[in-house]
N, C-alpha and C positions, 0 to 999 in steps of 0.2 A: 504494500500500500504506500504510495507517493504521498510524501509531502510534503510542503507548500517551500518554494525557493526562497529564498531570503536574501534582502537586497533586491528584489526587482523590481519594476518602477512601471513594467507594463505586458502583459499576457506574452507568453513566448510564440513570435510567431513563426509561420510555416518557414520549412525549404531549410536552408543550411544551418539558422540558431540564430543567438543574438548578434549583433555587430555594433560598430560604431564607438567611441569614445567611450573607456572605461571593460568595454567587454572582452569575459576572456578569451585568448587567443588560441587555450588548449583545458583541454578537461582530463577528470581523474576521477576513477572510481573507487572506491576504497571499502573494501567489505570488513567487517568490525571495524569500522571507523568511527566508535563513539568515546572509545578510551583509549587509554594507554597508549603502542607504536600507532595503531591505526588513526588516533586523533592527533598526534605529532604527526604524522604524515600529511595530515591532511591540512593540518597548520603552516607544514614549512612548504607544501606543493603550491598552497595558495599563497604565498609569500612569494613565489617562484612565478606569478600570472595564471595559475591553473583556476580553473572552475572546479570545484570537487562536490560530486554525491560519495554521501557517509551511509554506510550501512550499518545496520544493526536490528537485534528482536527488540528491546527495548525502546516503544515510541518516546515514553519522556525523558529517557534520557539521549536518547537522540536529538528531542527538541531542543534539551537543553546544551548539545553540542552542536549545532547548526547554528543556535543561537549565539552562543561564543565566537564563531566562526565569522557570525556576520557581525559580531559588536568588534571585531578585527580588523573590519573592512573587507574583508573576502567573502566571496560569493560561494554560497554552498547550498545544500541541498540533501535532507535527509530521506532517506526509504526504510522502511519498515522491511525488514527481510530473515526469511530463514537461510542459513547458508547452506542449508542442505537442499532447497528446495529450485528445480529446474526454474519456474512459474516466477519465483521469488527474483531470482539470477534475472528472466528475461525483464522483469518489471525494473530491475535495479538500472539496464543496460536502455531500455525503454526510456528511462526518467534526462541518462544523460544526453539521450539523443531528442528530446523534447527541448530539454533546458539550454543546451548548448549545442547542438547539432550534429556533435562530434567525440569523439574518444579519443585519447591518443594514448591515456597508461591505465592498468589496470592495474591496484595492489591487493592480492589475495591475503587476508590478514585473520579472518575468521577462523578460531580455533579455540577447542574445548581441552581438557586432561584429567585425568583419572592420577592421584597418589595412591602406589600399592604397585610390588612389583609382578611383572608379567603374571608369573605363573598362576598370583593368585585373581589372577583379571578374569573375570565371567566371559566367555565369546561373547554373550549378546553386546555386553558391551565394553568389547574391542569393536564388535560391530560398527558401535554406536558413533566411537571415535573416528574409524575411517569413513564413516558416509559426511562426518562435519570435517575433519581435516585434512582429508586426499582428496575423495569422490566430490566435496562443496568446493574445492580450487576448482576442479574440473570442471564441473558441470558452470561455473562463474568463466573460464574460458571461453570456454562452447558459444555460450551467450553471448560476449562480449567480441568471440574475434571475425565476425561480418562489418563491425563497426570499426572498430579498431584498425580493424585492412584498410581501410575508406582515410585514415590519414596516417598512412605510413610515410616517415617512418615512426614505427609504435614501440610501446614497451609493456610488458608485463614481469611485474615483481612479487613473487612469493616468499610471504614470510611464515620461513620455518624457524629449526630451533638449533644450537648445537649440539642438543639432546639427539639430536639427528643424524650427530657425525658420529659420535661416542658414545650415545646411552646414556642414562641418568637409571639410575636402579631403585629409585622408591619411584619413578616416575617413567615405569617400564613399557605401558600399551602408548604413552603419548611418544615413546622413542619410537618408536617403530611406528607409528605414521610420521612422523617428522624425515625419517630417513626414506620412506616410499615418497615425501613430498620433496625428498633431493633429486631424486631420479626421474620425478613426474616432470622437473625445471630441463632436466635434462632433452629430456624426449622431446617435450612440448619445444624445446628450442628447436632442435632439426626441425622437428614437423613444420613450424610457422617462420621459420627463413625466411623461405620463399614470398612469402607475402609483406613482406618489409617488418615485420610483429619481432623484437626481442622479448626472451626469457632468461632470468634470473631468479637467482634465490640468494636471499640473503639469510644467516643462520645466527640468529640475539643468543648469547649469553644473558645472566639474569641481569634482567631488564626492570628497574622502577616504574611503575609499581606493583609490577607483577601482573599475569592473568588473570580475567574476572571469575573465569569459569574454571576451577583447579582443586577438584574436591575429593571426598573419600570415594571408596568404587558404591555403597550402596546409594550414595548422594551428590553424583561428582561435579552438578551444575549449582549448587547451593552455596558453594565458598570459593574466595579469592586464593590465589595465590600464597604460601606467607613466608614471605623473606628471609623470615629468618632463620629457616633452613639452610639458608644459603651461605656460601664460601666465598668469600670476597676475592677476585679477581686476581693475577698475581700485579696487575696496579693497583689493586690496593680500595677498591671501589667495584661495586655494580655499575652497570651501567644507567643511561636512561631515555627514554624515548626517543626525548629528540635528538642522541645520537645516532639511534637505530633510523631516524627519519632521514638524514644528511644522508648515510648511504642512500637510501632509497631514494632521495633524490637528484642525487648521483647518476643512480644506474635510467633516471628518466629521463634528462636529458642528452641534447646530441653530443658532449662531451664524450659520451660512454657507448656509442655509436659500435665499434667495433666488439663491445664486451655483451657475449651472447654464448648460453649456456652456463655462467659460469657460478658458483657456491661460493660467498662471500660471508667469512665468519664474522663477528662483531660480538667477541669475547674476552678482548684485552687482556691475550696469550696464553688464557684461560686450557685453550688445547695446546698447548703449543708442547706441553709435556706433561708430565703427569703431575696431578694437582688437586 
């Protein structure tokens, strides 16, 4: 469910999107965009001249980050969306081709996690994990890259974890999609070449202020994240959003033109050895 842009001054009309004085010259999608990396993204892409639609289940607090967004002076645009849901994807990719006419980056940022290691992780929901954090990048693809083709050259950025390169062991079914969503950057890259589309994955070490959604396995959407499990960096520090967002706005512009395919950790050496 769309809704309503912010910052507009007058109904969007037909054919290629807005124009003229003030309008942006390129758009961004950004699935869980109401918090954490997903909302630093969508802060520093609009900082960059980007139009950005915010995804998220949460309508109010999506409202209330649209509305931040436009009390920043950027132009944004929030959707009500499931990221597992095809319908959701088309409605998301729908909104920015209504609002702005155009696509040019998609950042895949929606993801769930279960603490508790593999072994003792239910299937159903291992299930659960891979239909929001593999099969929901994907099928947010699917969606998005008829549009996307239309201004190449495009970008898409997947944000996985470093849980992904090496595992985290209280935090065992979310490795293992995090490491299928390094491979999926991979593929997707060969496949969309051709059509001017880059792929990327970028992989956050622990990121402030952690996941919304990172709970036990019998309740794994009911708690945040919590820190302070975590091992401080070998600098000396977590990281935080809007560093994980400079990359990502990095790998969107034409600076980074030739960088396709590739896994970009942002763990502040965190893998670099053992730690």
């Amino acid at each position: 469910m769309a809704g309503p842009m912010l910052r507009a001054t007058a109904p969007d009309p037909p054919g290629p999107g807005p124009s003229g004085p003030g309008a942006p010259a390129r758009a961004a999608l950004i699935t869980g965009g109401t918090s954490g990396i997903g909302l630093a993204t969508a802060r520093r892409l609009g900082a960059d001249g980007f139009g950005v639609v915010i995804t998220g289940r949460d309508p109010d607090r999506g409202a209330v980050a649209a509305a931040a967004l436009a009390g920043e002076g950027l132009t944004a645009r929030f959707v009500q969306a499931d990221a597992r849901d095809p319908a959701a994807a088309a409605a998301a990719v729908a909104a920015a081709r209504e609002t702005f006419g155009r696509l040019d980056v998609l950042v895949a940022n929606a993801g769930v996690g279960v603490v508790a290691p593999l072994v003792d992780t239910p299937p159903e929901l291992l299930q659960s994990l891979f239909a929001t954090n593999v099969l929901g990048y994907l099928v947010q693809v699917q969606a998005a890259r008829a549009l996307l083709a239309q201004s190449r050259p495009a970008a898409i950025v997947l944000v996985s974890s470093d849980s992904g390169t090496r595992g985290d062991a209280p935090l065992g079914a979310y490795s293992v999609t995090k490491a299928a969503v390094n491979m999926m950057g991979r593929m997707l890259a060969i496949d969309l070449a051709p059509e001017g589309i880059r792929v990327n994955v970028v992989c956050p070490g622990d990121t402030l202020p952690g996941m919304r959604y990172m709970g036990p396995p019998d309740a794994p959407e009911t708690s945040a994240e919590d820190p302070a499990r975590w091992t401080p960096s070998p600098l000396g520090r977590f990281a935080e959003g809007h560093e994980v967002a400079e990359v990502i706005a990095f790998l969107a512009q034409a600076g980074a033109s030739f960088v396709d395919g590739a896994l970009l950790l942002i763990d502040g050496a965190a893998s670099a050895g053992h730690w």
